[in-house]
KOLSEBA-23492 format. One line per 8 residues: number of its first residue (from 0); their letters; for each residue z, y, x of N, C-alpha, C. Coordinates in steps of 0.02 Angstrom, whole numbers. Example, Ala and Ser with C-alpha at 12.3 -4.5 7.8 and 13.67 -1.06 7.14 Angstrom:
<atoms>
0> AS> 390:-284:660:390:-225:615:390:-165:660; 354:-112:642:357:-53:684:394:2:645 .
</atoms>
This chain:
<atoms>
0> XXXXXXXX> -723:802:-491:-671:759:-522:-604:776:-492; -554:789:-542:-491:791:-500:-461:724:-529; -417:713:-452:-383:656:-451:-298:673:-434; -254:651:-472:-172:639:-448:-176:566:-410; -166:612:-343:-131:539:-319:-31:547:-319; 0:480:-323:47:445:-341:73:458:-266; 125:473:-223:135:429:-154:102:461:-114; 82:525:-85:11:552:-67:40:573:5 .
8> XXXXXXXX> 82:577:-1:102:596:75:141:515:115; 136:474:94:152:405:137:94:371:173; 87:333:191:56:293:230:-8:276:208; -5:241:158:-110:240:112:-105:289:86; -73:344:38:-65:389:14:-110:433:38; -78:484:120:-104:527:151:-174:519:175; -197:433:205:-232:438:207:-310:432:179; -291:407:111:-322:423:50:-335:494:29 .
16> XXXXXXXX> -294:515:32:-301:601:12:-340:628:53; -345:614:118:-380:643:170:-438:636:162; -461:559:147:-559:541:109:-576:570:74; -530:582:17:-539:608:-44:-562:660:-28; -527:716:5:-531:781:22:-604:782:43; -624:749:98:-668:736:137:-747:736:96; -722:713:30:-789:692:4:-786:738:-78; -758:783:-79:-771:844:-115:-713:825:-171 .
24> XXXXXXXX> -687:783:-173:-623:785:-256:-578:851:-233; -559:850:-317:-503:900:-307:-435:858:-302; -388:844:-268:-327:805:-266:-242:849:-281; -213:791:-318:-177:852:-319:-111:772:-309; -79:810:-262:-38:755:-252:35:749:-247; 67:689:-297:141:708:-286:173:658:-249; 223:687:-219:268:647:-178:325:689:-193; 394:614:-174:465:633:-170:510:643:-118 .
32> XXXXXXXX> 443:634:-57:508:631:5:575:605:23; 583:544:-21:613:527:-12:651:487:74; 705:491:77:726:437:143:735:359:157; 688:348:119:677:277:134:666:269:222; 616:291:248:603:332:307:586:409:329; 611:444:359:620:498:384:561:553:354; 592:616:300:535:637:284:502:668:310; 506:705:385:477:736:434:407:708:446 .
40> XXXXXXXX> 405:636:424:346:575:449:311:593:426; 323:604:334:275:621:289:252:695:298; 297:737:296:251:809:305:219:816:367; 218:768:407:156:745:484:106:734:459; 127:673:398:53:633:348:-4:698:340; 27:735:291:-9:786:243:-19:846:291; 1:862:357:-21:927:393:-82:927:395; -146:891:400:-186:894:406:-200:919:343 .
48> XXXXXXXX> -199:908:283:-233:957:251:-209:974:202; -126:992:181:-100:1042:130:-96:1102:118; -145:1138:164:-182:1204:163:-244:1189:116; -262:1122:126:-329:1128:91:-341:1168:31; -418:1197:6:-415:1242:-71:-400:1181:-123; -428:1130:-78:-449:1080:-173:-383:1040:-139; -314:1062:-126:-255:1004:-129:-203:1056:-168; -182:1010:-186:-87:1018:-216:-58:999:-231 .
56> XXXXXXXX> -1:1028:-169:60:951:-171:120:982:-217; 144:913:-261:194:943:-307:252:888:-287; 315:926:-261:372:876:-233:428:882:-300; 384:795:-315:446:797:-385:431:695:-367; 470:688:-412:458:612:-420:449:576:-485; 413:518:-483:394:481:-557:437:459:-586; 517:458:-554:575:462:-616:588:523:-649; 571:570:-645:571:635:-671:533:641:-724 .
64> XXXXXXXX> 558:615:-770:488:623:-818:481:680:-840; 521:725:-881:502:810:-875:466:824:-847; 489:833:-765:431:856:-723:356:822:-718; 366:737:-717:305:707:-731:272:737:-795; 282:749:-845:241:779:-904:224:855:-901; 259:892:-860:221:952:-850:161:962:-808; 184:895:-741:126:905:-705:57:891:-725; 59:822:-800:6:796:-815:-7:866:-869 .
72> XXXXXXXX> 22:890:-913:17:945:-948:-34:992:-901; -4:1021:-865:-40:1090:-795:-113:1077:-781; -99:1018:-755:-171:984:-720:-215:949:-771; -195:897:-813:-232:851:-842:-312:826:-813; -272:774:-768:-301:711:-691:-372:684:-745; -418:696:-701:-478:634:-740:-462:561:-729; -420:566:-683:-407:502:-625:-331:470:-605; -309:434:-617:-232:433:-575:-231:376:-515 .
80> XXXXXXXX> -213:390:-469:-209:346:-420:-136:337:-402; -97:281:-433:-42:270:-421:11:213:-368; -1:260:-298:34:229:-249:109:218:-249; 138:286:-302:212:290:-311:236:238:-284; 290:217:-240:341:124:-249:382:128:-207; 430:88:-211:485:83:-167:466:22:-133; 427:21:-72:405:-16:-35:454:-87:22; 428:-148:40:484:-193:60:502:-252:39 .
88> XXXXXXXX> 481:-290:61:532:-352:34:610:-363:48; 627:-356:112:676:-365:123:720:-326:80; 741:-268:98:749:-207:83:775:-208:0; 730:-243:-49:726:-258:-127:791:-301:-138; 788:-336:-76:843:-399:-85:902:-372:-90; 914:-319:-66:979:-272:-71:983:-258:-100; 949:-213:-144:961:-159:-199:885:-169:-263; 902:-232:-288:823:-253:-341:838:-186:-392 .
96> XXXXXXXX> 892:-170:-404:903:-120:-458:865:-53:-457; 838:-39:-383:846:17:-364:744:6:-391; 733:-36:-359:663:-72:-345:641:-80:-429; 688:-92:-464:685:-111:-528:667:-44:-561; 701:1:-548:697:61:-570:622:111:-537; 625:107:-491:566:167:-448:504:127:-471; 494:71:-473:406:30:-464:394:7:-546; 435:0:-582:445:-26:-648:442:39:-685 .
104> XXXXXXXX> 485:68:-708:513:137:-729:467:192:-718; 455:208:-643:405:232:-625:356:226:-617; 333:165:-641:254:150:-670:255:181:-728; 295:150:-794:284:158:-874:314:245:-876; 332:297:-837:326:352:-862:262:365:-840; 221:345:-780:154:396:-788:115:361:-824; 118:294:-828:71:273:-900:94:314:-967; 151:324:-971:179:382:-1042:129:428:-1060 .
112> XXXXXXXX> 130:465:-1000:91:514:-971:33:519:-979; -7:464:-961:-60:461:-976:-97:453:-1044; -73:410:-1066:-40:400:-1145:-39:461:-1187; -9:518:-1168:4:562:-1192:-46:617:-1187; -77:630:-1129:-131:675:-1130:-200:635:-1121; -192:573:-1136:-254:530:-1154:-324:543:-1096; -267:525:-1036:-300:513:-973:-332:450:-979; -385:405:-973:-400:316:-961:-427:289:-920 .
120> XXXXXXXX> -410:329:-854:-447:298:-785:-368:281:-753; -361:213:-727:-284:238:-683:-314:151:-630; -321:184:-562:-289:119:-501:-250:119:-495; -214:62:-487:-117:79:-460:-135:5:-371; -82:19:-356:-68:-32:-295:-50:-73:-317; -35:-141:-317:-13:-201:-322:-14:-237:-235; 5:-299:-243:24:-297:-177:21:-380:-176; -6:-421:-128:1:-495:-103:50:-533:-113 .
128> XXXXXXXX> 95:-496:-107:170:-535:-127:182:-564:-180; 123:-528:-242:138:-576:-301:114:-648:-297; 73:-658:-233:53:-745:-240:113:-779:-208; 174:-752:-206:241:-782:-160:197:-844:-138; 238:-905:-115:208:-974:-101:160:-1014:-102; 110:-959:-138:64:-1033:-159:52:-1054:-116; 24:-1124:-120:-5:-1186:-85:-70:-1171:-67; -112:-1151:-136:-169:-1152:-130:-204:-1074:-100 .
136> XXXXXXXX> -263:-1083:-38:-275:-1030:-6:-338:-1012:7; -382:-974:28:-371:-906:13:-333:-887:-85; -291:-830:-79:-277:-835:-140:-321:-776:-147; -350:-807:-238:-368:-774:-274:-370:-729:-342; -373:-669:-353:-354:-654:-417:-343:-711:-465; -370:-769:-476:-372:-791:-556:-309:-843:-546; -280:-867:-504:-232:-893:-454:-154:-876:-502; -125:-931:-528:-58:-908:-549:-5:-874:-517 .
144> XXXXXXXX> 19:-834:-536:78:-790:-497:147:-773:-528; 160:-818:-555:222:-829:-589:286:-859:-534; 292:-860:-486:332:-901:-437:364:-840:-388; 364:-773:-417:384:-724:-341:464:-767:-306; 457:-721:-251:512:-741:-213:537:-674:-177; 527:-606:-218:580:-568:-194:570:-522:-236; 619:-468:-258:612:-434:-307:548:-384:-304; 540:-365:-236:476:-327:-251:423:-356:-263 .
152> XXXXXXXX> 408:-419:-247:337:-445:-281:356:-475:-348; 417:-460:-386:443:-460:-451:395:-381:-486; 432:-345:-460:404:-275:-483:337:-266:-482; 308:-270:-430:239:-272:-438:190:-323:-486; 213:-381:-480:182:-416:-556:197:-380:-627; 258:-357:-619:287:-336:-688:235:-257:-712; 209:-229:-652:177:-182:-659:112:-190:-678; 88:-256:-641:18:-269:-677:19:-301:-760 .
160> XXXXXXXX> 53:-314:-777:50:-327:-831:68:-285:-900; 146:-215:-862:121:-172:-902:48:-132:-897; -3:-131:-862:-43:-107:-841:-71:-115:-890; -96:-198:-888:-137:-222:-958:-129:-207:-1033; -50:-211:-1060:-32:-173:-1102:-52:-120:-1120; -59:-74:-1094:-63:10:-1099:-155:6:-1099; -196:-53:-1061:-245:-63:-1065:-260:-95:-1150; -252:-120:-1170:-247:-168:-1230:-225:-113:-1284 .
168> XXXXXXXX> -156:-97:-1272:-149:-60:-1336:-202:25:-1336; -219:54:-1280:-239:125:-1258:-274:138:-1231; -322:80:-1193:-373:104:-1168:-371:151:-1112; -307:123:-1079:-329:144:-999:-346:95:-968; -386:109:-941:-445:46:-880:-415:70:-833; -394:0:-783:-346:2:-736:-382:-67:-699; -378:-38:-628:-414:-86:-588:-330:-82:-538; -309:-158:-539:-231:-144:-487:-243:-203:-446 .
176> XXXXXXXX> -235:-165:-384:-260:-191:-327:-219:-225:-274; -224:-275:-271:-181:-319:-215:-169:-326:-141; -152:-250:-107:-135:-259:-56:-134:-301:8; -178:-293:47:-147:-374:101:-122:-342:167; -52:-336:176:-25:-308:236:-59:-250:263; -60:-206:254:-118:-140:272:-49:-124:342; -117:-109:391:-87:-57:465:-134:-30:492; -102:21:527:-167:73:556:-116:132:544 .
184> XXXXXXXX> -149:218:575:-109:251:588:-83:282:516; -28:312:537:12:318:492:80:273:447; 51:209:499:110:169:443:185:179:445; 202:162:417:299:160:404:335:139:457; 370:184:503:391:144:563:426:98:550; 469:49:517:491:-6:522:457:-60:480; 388:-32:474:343:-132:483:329:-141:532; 300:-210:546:314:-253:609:269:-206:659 .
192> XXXXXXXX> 197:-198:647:158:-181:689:187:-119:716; 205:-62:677:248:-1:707:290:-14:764; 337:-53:723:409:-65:773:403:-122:829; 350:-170:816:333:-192:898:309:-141:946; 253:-103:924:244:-58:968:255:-23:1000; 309:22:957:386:50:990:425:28:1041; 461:-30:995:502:-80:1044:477:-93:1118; 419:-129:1095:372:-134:1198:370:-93:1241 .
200> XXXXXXXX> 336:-13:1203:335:26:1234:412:71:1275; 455:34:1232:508:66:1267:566:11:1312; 523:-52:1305:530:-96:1357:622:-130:1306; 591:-140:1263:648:-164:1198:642:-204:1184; 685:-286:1177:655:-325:1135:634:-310:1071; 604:-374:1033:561:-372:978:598:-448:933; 605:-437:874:648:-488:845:595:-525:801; 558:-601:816:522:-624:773:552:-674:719 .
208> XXXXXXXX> 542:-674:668:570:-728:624:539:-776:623; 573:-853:587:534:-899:614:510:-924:661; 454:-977:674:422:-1002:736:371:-963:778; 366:-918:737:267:-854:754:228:-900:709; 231:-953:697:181:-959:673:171:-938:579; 184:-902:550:171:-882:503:110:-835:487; 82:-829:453:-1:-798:469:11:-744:391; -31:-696:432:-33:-624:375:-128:-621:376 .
216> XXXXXXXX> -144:-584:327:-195:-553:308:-191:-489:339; -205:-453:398:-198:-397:402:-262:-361:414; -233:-310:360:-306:-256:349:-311:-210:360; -364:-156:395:-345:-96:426:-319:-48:363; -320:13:377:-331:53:324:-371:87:302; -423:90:362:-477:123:329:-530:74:277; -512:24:307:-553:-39:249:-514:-24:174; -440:-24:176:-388:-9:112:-428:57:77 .
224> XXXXXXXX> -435:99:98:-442:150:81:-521:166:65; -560:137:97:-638:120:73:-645:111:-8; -595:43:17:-616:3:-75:-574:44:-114; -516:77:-111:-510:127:-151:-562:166:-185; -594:198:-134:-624:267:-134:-689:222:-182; -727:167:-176:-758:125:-196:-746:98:-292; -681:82:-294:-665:80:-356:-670:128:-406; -675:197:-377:-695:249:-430:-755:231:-470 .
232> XXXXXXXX> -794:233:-444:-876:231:-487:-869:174:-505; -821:121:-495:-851:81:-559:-787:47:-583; -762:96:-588:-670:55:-642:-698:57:-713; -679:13:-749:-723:-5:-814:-672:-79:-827; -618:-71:-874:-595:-121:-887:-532:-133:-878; -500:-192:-868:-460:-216:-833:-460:-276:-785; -439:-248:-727:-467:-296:-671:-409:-281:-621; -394:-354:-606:-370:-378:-533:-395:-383:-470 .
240> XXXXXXXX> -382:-346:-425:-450:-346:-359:-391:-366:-288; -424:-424:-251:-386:-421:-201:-414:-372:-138; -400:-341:-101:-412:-299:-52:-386:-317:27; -418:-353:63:-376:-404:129:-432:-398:186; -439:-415:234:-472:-427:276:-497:-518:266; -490:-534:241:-502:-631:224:-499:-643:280; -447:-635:343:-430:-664:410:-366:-660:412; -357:-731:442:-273:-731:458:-238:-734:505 .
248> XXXXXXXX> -210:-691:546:-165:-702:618:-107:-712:632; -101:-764:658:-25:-799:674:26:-741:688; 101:-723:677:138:-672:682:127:-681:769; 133:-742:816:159:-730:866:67:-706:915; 17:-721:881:-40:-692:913:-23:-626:921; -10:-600:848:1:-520:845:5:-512:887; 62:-533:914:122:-494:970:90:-495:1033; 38:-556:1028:9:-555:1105:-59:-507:1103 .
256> XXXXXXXX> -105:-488:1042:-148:-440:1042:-119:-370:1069; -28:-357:1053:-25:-275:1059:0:-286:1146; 26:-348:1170:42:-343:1229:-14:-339:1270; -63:-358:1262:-129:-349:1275:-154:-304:1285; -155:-247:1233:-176:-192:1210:-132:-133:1253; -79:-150:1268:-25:-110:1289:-17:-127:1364; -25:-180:1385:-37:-193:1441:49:-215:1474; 100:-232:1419:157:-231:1421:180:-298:1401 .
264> XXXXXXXX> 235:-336:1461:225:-392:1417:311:-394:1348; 298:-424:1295:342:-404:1241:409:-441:1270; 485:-440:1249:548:-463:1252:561:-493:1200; 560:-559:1187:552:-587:1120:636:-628:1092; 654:-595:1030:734:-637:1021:678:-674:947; 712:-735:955:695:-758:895:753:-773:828; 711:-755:787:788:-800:717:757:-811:668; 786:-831:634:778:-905:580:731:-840:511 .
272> XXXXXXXX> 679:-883:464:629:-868:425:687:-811:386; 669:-762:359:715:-725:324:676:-727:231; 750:-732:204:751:-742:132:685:-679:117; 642:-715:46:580:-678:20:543:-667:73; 532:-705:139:459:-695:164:413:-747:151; 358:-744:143:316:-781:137:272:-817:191; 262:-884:217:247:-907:278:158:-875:296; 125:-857:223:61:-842:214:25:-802:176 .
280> XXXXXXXX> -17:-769:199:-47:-710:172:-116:-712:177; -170:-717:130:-245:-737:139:-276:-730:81; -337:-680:86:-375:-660:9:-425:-666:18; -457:-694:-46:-515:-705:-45:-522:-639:-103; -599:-613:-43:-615:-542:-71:-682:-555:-111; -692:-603:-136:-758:-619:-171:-784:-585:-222; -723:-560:-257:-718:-535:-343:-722:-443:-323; -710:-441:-248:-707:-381:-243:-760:-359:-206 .
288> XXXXXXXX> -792:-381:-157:-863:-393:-136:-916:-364:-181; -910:-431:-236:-954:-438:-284:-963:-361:-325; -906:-329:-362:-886:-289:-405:-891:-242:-371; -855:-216:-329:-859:-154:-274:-909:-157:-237; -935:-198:-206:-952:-175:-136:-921:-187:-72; -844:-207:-88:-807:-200:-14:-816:-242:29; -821:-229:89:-839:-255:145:-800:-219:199; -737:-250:214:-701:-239:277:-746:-230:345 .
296> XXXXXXXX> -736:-186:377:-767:-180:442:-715:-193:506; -656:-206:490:-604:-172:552:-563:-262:573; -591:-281:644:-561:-346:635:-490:-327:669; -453:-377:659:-374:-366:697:-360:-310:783; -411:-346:811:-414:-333:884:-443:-272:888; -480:-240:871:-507:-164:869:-459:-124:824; -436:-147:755:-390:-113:728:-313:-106:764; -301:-144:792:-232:-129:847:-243:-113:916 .
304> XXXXXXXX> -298:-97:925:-313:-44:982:-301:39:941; -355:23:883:-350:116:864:-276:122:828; -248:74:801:-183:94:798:-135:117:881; -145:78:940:-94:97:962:-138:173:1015; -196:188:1017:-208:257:1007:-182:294:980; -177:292:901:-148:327:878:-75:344:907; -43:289:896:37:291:936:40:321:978; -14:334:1022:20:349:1102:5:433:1074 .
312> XXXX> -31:456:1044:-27:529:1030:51:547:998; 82:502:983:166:531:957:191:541:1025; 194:492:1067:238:524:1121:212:585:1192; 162:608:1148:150:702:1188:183:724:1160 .
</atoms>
């Protein structure tokens, strides 16, 4: 089976590509390198295996639609795995236009695409943020999500629903999957778990918002990347899947698991909740259990050990 992955050299991206590789697909993967963060990071991602026979990386981007239609033309994907996005909440709050354009825009050209060479397998990412506020918790796919509170969990709803569209009118079966805070190696140095780690290690404060007590779903990545790899054999439809660890840890535990882990104690400035965060993050993986198979293995405290392993191999 060959698969396009979307995003292939970022953070779930690379290390998706890497399973993939691992377990005989042919991958062929595009990325834009863009500087959102430093693209040196990403061609770190993909060293491990853009020599590979069964990889190929094509550096163009999903606003390109030309280039997007030659690549689906060249190759024609059994599969699309679409990580493409301009990742962030905060970040969206600045520039929704920009967010409006890359995750929106650049969804409906590779659905075009697909459309066009009558590809009908496509996962895309979706992301937690679309349950902004709710009240009600663990959230679950069937769970209203009409209430975002920052443009990127704007975009990302807006994506699941062109999803369905293109499902409805075309018959691409699209399983889009809801994100719950994914960390582990490789992530984006300025999410929290990165940049605490940093910060400590270089004996820096660490800036928490709010009281600490705000609680995330955090999920490793190799669990993220499981139920990926999992959703192949049985995408059939259209379906919403949440993907989380169904555990929730206070922001300010975090901080005391990596001081722990690090053996360092953290420098803590505090300030006030920042616009589009959400106090809570929690999925219930029942629908995905059930359907997939998935079953997280990686609890918080072992997953931020092998994350800050990983870390300490950057500074040799």
């Amino acid at each position: 089976m060959k698969i396009l992955v979307t995003g292939a050299a970022g953070f779930i991206g690379s290390n998706l590509v890497e399973t993939l590789l691992h377990r005989g697909f042919i991958v062929i993967g595009l990325d834009n390198f863009d500087h959102f963060y430093d693209p040196k990071i990403k061609r770190a991602n993909i060293a491990w295996f853009v020599k590979n026979p069964n990889f190929r990386l094509v550096e163009s981007d999903i606003l390109n639609s030309d280039s997007l239609d030659q690549l689906f033309s060249d190759e024609k994907p059994d599969l699309v795995i679409h990580l493409a996005a301009r990742a962030g909440v905060r970040p969206s709050i600045e520039d929704p236009k920009l967010y409006q354009r890359v995750n929106i825009e650049g969804t409906l050209n590779v659905l075009e695409c697909m459309k066009k060479y009558s590809i009908k397998k496509l996962i895309m990412a979706s992301s937690s943020s679309v349950y902004g506020n709710n009240k009600k918790t663990p959230y679950a796919e069937a769970d209203v999500v009409d209430f975002a509170i920052s443009p990127y969990a704007a975009t990302k709803k807006a994506c699941e629903v062109i999803a369905h569209t293109y499902f409805h009118l075309y018959g691409i079966e699209t399983f889009c999957l809801r994100f719950f805070t994914v960390y582990g190696p490789r992530q984006r140095p300025e999410m929290a778990i990165h940049q605490f780690t940093r910060r400590i290690q270089e004996n820096k404060p660490i800036t928490l918002f709010g009281d600490g007590s705000s609680l995330r779903d955090y999920t490793y990545i190799d669990d993220i990347v499981n139920g990926i790899v999992e959703c192949i054999g049985h995408l059939k439809g259209f379906e919403i899947i949440n993907l989380g660890e169904s555990q929730t840890t206070s922001l300010i535990d975090l901080v005391r698991i990596i001081e722990s882990e690090m053996d360092i104690k953290a420098t803590i400035q505090w300030l006030p909740m920042q616009p589009g965060d959400v106090q809570k993050t929690f999925a219930d993986i029942t629908k995905a259990e059930k359907m997939i198979g998935y079953r997280p293995q990686i609890k918080i405290e072992e997953g931020i050990a092998l994350f800050i392993k990983w870390f300490r191999t950057l500074e040799i």
